[in-house]
N, C-alpha and C positions, 0 to 999 in steps of 0.2 A: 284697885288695879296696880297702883305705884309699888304697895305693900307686897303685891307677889311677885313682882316685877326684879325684888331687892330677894327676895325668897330666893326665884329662882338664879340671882345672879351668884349668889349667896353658895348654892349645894351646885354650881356648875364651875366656879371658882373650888370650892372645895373636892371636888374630881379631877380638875386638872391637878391639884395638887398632890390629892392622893396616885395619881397616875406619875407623876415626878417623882415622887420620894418612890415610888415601884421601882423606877426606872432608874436612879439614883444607888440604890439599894442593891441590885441587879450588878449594874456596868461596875460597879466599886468593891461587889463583891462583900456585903455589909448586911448579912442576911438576918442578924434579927431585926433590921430596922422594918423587916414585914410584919412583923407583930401591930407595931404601930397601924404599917396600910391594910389589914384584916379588920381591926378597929373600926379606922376609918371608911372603910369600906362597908362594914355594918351598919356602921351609923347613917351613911346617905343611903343606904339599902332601905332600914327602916323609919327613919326620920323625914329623906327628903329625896324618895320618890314618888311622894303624891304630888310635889311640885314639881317635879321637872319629868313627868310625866304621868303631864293631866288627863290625855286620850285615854291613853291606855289605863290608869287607873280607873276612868271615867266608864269603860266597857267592860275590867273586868268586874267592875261592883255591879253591874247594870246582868252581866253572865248568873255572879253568883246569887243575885235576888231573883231570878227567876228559874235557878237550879235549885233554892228553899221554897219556892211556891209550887213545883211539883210535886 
């Protein structure tokens, strides 16, 4: 529990972050630094949204095993 606890502090720290450097990038007018937040945005996309949302991964794997057994 401790372990996902740090997970999820982990990919929700690294959203707010990537949402600043957007935001940063934006107001300053410093437009490739979006490369970096496209990136970074990929990575919690793939990496760590099965932590920081456990529901919703949890129904949609529970959907697609039962849209492979029909």
């Amino acid at each position: 529990m401790d372990k996902l606890m740090n997970k999820k502090v982990f990919w929700t720290c690294l959203s707010f972050l990537t949402f600043g450097l957007f935001s940063y990038a934006i107001i300053s007018k410093i437009y490739w630094i979006n490369v970096f937040v496209i990136i970074l945005g990929l990575l919690i996309n793939k990496k760590g949204s099965d932590t920081l949302f456990t529901k919703k991964s949890m129904s949609t794997k529970n959907k697609m095993r039962r849209k492979n057994n029909l």
